[in-house]
VOLOMAR-554924 format. One record per residue: residue in one letter; x, y, z of N, C-alpha, C, CB in turn. Coordinates in steps of 0.2 Angstrom, whole numbers, plus 5000, padded with zeros to 4 digits. Glycine has a CB too. Layout:
AXYZXYZXYZXYZ...
//
This chain:
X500449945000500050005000500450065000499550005006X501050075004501550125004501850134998501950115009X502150084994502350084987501950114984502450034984X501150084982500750114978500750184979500250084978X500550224986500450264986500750324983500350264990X501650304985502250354984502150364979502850344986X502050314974502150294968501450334964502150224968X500950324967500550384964500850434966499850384967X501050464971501050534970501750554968500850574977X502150514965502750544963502350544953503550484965X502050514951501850494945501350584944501350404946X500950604950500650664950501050734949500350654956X501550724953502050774951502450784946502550774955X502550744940502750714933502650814931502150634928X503350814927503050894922502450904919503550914916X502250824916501850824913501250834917501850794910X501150854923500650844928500350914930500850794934X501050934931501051034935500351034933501651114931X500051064928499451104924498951084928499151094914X498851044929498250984932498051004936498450914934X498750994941498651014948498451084952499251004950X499051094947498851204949498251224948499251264942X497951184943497151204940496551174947496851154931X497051114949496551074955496351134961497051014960X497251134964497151184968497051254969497451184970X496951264963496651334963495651324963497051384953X495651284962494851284963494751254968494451244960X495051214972494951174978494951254984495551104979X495451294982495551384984494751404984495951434977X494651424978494251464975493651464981493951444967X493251354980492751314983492951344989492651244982X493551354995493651364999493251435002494151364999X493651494999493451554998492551564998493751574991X492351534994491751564991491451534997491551544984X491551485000490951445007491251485015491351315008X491951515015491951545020491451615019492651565022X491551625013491351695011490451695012491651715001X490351645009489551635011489351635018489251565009X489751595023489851595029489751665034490351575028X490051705031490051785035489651825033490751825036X489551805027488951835025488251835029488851825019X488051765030487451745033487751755041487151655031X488251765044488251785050488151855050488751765052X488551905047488351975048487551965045488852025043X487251965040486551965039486051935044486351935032X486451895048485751895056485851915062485551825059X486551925060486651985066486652085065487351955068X486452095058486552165059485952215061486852195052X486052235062485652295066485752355061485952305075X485252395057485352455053485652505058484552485050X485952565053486252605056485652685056486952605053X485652715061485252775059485152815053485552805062X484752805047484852835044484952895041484652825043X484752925050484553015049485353035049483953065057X485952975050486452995052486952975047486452975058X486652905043486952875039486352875034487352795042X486352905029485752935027485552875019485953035025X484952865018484952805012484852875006484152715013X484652855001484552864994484152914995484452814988X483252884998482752894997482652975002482352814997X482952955009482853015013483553075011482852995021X484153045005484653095006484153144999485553065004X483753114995483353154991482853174995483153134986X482453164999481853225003482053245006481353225006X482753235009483053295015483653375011483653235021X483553355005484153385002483753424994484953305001X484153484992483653514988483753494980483753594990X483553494976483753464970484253514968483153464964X484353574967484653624967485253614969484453664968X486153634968486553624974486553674976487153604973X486053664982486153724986486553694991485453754989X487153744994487353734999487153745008487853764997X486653735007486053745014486153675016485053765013X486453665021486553585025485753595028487453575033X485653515026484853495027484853495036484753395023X485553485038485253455045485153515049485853395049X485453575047485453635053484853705047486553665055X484553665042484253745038483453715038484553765027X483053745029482553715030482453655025482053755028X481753605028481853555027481453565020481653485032X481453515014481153515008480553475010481553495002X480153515008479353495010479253465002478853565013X478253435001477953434996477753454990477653424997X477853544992477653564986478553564981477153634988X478953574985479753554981479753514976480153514985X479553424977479253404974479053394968479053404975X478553454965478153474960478553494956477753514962X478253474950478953514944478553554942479353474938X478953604941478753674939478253664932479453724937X478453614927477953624920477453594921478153614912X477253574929476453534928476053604930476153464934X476353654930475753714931475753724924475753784935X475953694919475953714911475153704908476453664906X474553684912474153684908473753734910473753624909X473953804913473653884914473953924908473853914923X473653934905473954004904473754074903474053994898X474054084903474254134908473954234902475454114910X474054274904473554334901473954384900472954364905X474054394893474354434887473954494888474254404879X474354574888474054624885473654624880474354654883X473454594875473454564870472754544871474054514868X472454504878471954484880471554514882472054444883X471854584886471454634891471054674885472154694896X471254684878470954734875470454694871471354774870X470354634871469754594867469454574872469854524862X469454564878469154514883468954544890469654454884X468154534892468254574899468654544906467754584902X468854484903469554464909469154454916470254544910X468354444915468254434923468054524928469154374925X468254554925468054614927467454654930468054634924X466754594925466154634926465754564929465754664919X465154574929464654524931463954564931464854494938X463554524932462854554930462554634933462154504932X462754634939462954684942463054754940463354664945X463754734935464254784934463754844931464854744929X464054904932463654984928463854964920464155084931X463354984916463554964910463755024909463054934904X463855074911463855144909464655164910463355194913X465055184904465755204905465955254908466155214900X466455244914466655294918466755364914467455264923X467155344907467155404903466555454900467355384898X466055404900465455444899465055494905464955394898X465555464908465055504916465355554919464955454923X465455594916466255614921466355654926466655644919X465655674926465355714934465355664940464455754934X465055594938465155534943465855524946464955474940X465855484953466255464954466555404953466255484957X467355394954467655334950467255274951468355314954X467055244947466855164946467255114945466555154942X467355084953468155034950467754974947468754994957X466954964946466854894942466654914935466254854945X466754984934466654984926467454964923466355084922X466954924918467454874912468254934910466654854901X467854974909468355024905469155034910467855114903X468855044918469255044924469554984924468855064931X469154944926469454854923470054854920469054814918X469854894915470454834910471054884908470054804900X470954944911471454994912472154974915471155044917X471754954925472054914930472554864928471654894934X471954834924472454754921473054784914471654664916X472954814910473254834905474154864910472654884901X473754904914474554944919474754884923474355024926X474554834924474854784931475354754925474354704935X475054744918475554674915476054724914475454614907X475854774910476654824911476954824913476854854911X476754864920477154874924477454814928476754904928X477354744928477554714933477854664927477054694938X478454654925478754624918478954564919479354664915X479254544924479554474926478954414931480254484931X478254444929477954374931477254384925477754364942X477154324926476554284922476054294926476554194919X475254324922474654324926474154254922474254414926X473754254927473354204927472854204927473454164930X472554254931471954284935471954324936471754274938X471454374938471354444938470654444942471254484930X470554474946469854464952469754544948470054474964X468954544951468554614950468954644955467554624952X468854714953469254784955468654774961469454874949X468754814965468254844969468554924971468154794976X468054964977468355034978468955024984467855094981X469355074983469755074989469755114997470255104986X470155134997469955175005469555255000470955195013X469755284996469355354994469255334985470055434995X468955414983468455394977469155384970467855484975X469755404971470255394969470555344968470555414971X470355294973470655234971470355164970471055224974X470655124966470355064967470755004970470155044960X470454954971470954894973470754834968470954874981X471454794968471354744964471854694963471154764958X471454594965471854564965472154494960471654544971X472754484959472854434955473354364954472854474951X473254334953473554264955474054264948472954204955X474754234949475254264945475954194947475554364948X476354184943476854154944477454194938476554074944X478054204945478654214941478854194934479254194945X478954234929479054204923479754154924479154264917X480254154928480754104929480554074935481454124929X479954074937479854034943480053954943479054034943X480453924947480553844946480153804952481453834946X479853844955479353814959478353794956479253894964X478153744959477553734957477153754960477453664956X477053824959476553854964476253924960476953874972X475853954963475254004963475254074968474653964963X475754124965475554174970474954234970476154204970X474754234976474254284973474454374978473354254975X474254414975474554504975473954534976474954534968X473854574979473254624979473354714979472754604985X473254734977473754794974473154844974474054784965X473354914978473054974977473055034973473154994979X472755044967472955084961472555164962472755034953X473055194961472655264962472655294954473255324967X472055334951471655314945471555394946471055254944X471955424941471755494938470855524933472255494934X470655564932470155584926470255644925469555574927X470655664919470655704918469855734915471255714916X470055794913469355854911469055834905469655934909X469455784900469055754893468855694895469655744887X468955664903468555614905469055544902467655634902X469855564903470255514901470355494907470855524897X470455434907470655384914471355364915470255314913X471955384920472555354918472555354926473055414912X473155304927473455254934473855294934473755164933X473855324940474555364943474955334948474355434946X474755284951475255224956474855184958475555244963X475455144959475155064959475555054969475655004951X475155014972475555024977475754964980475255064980X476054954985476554924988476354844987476654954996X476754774989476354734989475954714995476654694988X475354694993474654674997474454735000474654615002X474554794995474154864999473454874995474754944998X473154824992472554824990472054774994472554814984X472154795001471654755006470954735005471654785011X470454775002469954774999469754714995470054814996X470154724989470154664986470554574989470454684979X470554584994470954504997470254474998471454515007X470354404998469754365000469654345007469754304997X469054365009468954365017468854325020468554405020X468354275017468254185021468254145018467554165025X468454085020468554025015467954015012468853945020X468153965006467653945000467053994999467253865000X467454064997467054134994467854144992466454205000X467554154985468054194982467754264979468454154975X467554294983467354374982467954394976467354434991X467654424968468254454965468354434960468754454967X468454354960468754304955468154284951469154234960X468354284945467754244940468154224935467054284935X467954154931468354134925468554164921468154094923X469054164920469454194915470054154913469554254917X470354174907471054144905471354104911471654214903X471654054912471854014919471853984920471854014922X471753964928471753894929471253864929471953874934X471153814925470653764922470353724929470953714915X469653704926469453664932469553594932468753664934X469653544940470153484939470853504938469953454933X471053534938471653574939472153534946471453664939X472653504945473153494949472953544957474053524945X473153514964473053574968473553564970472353594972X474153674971474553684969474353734976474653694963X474853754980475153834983474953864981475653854984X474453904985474353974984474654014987473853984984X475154054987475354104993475154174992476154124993X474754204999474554274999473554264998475054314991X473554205000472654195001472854185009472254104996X472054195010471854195019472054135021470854205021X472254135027472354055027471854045035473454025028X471553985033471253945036471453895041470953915032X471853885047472253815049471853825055473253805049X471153835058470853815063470853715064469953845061X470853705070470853655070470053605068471053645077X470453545067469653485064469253485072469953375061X468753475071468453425075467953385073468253445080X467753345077467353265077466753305079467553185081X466053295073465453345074464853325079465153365067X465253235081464753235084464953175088464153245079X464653135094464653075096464753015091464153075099X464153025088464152975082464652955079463852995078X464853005076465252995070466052985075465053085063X466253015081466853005085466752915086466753065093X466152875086466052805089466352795081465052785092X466152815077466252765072466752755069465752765067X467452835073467952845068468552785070468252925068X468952785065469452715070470252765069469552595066X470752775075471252805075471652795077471152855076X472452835075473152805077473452845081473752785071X473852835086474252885091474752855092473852915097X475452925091476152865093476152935099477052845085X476452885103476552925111477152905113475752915117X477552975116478152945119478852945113478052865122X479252925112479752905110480352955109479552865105X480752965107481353005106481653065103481652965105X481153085098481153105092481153195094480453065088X480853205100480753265103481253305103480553275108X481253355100481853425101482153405096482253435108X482253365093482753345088482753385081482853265085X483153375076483153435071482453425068483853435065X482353495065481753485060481653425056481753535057X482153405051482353335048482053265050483053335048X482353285056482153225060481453205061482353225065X481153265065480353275068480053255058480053385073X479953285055479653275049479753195047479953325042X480253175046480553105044480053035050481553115044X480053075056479853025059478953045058480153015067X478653105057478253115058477753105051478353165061X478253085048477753055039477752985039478053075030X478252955045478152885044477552865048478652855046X477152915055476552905058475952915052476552955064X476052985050475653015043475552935038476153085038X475952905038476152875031475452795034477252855030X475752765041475452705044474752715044475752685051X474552785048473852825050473552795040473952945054X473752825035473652815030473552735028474152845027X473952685028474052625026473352585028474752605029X473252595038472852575041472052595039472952585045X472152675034471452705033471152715041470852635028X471552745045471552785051471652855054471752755052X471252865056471452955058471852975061471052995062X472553005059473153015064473153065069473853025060X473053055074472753105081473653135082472253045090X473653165083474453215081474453265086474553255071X475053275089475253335092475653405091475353325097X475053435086475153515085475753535090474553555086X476153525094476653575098477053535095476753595106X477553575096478253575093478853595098478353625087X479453545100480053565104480453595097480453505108X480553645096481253665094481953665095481353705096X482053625092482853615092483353685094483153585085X483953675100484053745103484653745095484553755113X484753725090485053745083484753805081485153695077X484053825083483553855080483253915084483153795078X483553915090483253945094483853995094482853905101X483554055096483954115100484154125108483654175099X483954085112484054055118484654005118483454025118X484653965113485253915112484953855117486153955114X484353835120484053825121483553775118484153855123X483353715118482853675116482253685119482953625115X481653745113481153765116480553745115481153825115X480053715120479553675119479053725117479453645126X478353695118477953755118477853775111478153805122X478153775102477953795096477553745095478453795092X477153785088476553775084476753735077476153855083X476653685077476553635071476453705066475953565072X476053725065475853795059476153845059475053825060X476553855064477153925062477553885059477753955069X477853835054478253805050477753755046478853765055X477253745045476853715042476253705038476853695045X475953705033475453735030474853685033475653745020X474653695039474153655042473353625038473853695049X473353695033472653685031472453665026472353715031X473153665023473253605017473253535021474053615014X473553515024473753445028472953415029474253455037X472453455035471953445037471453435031471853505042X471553465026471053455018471253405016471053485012X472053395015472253315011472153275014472853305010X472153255021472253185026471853185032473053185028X471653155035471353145041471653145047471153095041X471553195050471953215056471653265059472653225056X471653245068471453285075472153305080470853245079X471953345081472253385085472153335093471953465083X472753325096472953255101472153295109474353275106X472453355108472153375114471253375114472453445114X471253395107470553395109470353325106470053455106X470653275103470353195103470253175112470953135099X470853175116470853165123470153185127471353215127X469853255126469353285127468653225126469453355123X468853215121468253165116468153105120468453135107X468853095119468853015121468653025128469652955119X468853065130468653065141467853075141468953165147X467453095134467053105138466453055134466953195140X466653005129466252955127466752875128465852975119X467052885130467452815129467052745132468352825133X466852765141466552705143465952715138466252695152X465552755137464752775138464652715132464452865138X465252725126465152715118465552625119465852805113X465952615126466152545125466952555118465252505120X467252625118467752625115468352585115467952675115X468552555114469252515113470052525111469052475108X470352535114471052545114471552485112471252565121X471952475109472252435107473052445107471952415101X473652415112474152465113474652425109474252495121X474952455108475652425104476452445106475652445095X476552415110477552435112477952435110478052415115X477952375103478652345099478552375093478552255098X479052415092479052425084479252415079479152455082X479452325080479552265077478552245076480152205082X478152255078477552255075477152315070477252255080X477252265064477252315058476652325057477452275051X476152375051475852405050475552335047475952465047X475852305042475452255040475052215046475852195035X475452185051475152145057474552205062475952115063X474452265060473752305063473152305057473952395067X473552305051472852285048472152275048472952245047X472152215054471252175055471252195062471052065054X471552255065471552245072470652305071472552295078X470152295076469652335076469752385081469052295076X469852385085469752435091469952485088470152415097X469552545091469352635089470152635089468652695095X470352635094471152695093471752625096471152795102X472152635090473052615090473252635093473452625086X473552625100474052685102474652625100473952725111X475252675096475952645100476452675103476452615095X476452645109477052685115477552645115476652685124X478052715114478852715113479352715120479152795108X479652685119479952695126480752735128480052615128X481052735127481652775132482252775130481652765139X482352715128483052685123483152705115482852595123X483652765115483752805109484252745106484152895109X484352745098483652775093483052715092483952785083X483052675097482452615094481952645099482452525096X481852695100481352725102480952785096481652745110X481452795090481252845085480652795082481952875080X480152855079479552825076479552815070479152855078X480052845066480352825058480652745061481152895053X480952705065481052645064480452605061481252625069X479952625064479152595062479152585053478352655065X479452615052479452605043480052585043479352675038X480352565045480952545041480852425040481852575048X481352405036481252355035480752335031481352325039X480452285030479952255027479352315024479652195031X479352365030478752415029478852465025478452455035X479452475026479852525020479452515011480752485018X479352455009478952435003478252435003479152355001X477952465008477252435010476952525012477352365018X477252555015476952595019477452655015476952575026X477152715012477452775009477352815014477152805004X477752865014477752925019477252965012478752955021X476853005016476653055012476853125009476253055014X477453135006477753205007477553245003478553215007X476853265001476353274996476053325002475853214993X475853315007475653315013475453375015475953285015X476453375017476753415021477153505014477653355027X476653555016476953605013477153675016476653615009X477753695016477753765021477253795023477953805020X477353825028476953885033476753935026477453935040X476053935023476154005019475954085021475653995014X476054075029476354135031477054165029476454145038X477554115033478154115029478354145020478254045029X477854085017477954095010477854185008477254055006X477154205011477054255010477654315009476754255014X477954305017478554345018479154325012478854335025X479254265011479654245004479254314999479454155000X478754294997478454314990478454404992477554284990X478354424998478354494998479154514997478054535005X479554494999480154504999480554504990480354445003X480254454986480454474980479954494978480754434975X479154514977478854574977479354624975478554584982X479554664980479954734982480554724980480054754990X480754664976481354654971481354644964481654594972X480554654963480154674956480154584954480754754947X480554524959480354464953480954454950479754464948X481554484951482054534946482554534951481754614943X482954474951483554514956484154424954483154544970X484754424955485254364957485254364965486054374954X485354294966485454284971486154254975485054264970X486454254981487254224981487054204990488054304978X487354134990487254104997488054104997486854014998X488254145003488854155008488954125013488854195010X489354055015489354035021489854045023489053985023X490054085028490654085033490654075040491054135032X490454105043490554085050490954045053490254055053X490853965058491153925059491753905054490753895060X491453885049491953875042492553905041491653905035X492253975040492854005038493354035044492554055032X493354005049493954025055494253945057493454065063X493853885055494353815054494553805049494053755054X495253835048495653835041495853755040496453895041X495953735044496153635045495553615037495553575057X495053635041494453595036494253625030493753585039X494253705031494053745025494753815024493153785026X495153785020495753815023495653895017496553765022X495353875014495253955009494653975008495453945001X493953955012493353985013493454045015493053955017X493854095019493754135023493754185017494254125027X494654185014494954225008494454215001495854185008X494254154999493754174993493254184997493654114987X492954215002492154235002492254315007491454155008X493054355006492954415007492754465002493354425011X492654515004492354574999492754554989492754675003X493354574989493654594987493754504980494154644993X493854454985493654394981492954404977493554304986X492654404982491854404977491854464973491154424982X491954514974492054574965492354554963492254644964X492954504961493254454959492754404954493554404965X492654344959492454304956491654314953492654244959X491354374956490554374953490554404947489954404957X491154444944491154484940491054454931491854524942X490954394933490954344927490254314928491554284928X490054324935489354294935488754324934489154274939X488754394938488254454938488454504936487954464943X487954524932488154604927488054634933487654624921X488554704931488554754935487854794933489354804934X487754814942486854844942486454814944486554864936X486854754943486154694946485654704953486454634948X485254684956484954684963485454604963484054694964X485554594971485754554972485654534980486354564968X485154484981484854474987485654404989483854444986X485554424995486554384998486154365005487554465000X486154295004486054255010486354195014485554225008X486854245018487254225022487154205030487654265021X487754155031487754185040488054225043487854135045X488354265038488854305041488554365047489254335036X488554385052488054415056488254505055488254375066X488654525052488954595052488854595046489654615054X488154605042488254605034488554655031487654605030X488654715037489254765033489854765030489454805035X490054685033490654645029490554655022490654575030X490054655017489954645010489854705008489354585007X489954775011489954845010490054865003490354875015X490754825002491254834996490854814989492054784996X490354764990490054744983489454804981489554664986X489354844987488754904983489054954978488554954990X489754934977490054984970489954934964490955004970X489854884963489354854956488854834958489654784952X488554834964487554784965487454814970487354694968X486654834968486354834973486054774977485954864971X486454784983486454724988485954714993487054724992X485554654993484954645002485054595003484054655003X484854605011484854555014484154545020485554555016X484354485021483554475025483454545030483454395032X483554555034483554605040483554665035484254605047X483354675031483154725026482354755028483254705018X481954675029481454655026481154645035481454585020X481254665042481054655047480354675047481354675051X480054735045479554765044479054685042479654835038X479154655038478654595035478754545041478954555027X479054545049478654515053478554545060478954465053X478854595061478654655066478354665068478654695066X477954695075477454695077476954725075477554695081X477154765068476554785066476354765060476654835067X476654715058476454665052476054605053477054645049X475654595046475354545046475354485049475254545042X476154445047476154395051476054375059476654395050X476354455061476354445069475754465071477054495073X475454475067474554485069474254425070473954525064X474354375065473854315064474454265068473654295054X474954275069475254205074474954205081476154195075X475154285082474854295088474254285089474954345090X474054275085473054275088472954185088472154315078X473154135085473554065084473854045087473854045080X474254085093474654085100474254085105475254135102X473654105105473254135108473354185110473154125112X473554255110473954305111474454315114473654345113X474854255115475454275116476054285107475654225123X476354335108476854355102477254285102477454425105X477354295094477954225093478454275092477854165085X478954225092479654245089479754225082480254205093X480054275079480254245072481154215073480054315064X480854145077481454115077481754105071481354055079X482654045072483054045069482753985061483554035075X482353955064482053895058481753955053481353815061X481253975057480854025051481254095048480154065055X481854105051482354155048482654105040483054155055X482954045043483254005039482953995031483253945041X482053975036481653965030481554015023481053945033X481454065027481354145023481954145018481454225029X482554155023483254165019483354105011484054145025X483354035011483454005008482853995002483553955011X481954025003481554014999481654074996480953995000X481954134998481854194994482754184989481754275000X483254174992483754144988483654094982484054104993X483454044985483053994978482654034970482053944985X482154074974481854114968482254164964481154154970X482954194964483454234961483354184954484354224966X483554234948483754224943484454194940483554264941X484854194943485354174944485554154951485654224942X485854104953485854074961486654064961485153984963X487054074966487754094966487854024971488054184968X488153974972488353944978489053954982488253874977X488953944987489753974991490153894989489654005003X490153844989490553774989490453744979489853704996X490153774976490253764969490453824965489753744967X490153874968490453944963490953984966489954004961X491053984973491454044976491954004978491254104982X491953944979492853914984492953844980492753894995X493553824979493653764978493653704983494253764976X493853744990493653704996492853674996493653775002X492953604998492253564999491853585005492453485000X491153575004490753595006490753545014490253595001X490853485018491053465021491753435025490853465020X492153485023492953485024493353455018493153455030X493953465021494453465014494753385014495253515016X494753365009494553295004493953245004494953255006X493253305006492453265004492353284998491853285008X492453304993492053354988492053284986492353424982X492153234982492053164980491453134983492653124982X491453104989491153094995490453144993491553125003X490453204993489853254996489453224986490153375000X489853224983489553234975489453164974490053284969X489453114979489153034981488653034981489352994986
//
């Protein structure tokens, strides 16, 4: 046996053999390899545990947390991108919109059966008639003129103003370079000459939304508006900014109809005071389940503030879901009450009605497994242990495929908007825009070692001198806190910046009228998030948009050797 064997393997080793072998043991390798390799695979895959996404971010949230645009606005400390973002601008392509061209063939919505048939020209001892046709189409003839960089859509009846001089009159319009899917609307105060031959001519137009008159005063009455050129009916529904807003809370109308509703409530868990990013991301995965289940998501309107966002430096409890949120949009699209007054409900028919509570701890108990559950209200309670206490884990794994977040939903505060819109208002719709970030950045030369030097005066007349024509308006949305730093740029642009624009929330402005009455009368702050928000949506609408990490520095926007990384 020992003969044979040697004798085989000397016969194996033969020159003529090598190929044989090598080829053996390279596969007998390979089969190795490939069985350990299977091996650690199925061990890591039953033992891993996901990593935070809000932290290690996947595909799907690095796109709804982050803007299509390269805007250099870091998602985790600015504003977040909401639903109407989303929207691409050419699905408002089925409005169109009203030509000079239209005002002199057409009464554009001006009159109604009402209206005097008799021309203000004919009358000329009468006084001004802002519903004769002839005044009408005057007003609309001086708006398109006068107002060159946006598209109209609509045109409301004139009505009178505060004296016999003037008229007011409102209209619904979108920037001609608008890249937003939305609908602003403007109401304007026009002071209207006659002279002695009984000619009618516009001597000013005035400020934005100084035509109060013409504003619409209660929901589903559009006092003003008749069909005309625009938005067709069935029509997409789109933002409007600069209409009355409505975000009164729902309520349940009656016993009845509270017995028969069935609803979801996540109570507890971890998610509180964390960035805005976060609260949204966990808060559309509740939105999203409440949905799946065909259940009412009972939701609590307050808001902790992250202290990134506060002027306190402080994390401040006590905010209004609707200072950052367009509520009454949400409350129209989806089903949802307000936490406090469901409590109220449920305290005061729960025995009488036999209501049922059905509680859930584990958030390894998916949306598919509550399905067939009957009982009136879901609650899941979160417990104390960060992050499996966050309420976006509820969607993650298997539910991820099953259960959408709704980000259709969720659309900015159109107070806010408003202050966007007034803001390039008073920029005629007509201005470039340039984001500056220096601060922190640009004093850690380690990480941003030439941020400092390309984003002072004298770089930027430098490098914009190729971007923006001299003369330009040029709205500059920095964190730099001393904007007199950019002093030097007022010898080619005319330069603004937010705190230009305090008057649009001040105490004697509209905003701080209607938050405060929605606070109950106590004053809000126009905190740091709604500062942010303002700065980056009026930035966004520029004709030109300048970034500080792609147009002003070579330095990467998360330190020095991420540009690779960040453009992953």
């Amino acid at each position: 046996m020992w003969g044979r064997s040697s004798l085989s393997r000397t016969r194996n080793f033969r020159p003529e053999n090598l190929g044989q072998n090598a080829l053996a043991l390279i596969g007998n390798l390979c089969f190795t390899f490939f069985v350990i390799g299977v091996l650690i695979f199925t061990i890591i895959a039953a033992t891993y545990e996901p990593e935070d996404p809000l932290f290690h971010p996947s595909t799907k949230i690095t796109t709804f947390l982050t803007s299509t645009s390269n805007a250099t606005f870091k998602s985790d400390n600015t504003v977040v991108k909401t639903g109407e973002d989303f929207m691409a601008s050419n699905q408002t392509a089925f409005a169109t919109f009203i030509n000079i061209t239209d005002v002199d063939t057409s009464n554009a919505g001006g009159t109604d059966a009402d209206s005097n048939p008799e021309s203000a020209a004919e009358n000329c001892s009468g006084p001004l008639d802002c519903r004769d046709p002839e005044v009408f189409h005057l007003m609309m003839r001086k708006a398109i003129e006068h107002f060159k960089d946006i598209h109209f859509y609509r045109f409301g009846k004139a009505v009178p103003g505060d004296n016999e001089s003037t008229c007011d009159m409102a209209w619904r319009f979108r920037p001609k370079e608008g890249k937003a899917a939305a609908f602003y609307k403007d109401y304007r105060r026009f002071v209207i000459a006659k002279s002695e031959n009984c000619t009618l001519s516009v001597m000013g137009i005035g400020d934005y939304h100084t035509g109060v008159n013409a504003r619409k005063k209660k929901k589903n009455q559009k006092p003003g508006f008749e069909k005309t050129p625009g938005i067709q009916e069935g029509a997409p529904l789109f933002p409007v900014v600069g209409e009355t807003v409505n975000d009164s809370l729902p309520v349940v109308e009656s016993e009845n109809a509270f017995r028969r509703g069935r609803y979801l409530i996540y109570n507890g868990g971890g998610d509180r005071c964390k960035s805005m990013n976060h609260y949204l991301w966990s808060f559309l995965c509740a939105l999203g389940e409440a949905q799946y289940l065909k259940r009412t998501l009972v939701m609590d309107l307050t808001i902790c503030l992250n202290s990134m966002y506060s002027s306190s430096n402080q994390d401040e409890e006590g905010k209004d879901f609707r200072f950052y949120f367009d509520f009454e949009h949400l409350k129209e699209a989806a089903s949802v009450l307000d936490q406090a007054q469901f409590w109220d409900d449920w305290g005061k028919w729960q025995k009488k009605d036999g209501l049922s509570l059905h509680l859930v701890e584990d958030i390894k108990v998916t949306p598919m497994k509550l399905a067939d559950v009957k009982d009136t209200l879901i609650m899941r309670k979160f417990g104390s242990v960060e992050p499996d206490n966050y309420w976006y884990r509820v969607c993650e794994g298997e539910t991820e495929s099953v259960v959408q977040r709704p980000w259709h939903l969720i659309w900015k505060s159109r107070r806010l908007m408003d202050i966007v819109s007034a803001i390039a208002a008073k920029l005629n719709w007509d201005y470039d825009s340039i984001h500056i970030e220096r601060g922190e950045k640009a004093r850690n030369k380690e990480l941003w070692p030439n941020l400092a030097a390309d984003t002072s005066p004298s770089a930027l007349l430098s490098t914009l001198g190729d971007k923006i024509e001299d003369g330009r308006q040029v709205y500059i949305a920095t964190n730099e806190p001393d904007t007199s730093f950019f002093d030097p740029l007022k010898d080619k642009y005319t330069t603004h910046f937010l705190d230009e624009y305090k008057g649009l929330w001040d105490e004697n402005s509209e905003w701080y009228s209607e938050t405060t009455k929605l606070n109950k009368g106590v004053p809000v702050e126009f905190d740091g998030y709604m500062r942010v928000s303002v700065d980056t949506e009026v930035f966004l609408r520029g004709k030109k948009q300048i970034e500080t990490f792609n147009d002003l520095t070579n330095d990467c926007k998360d330190g020095i050797n991420t540009c690779n990384t960040a453009a992953s």
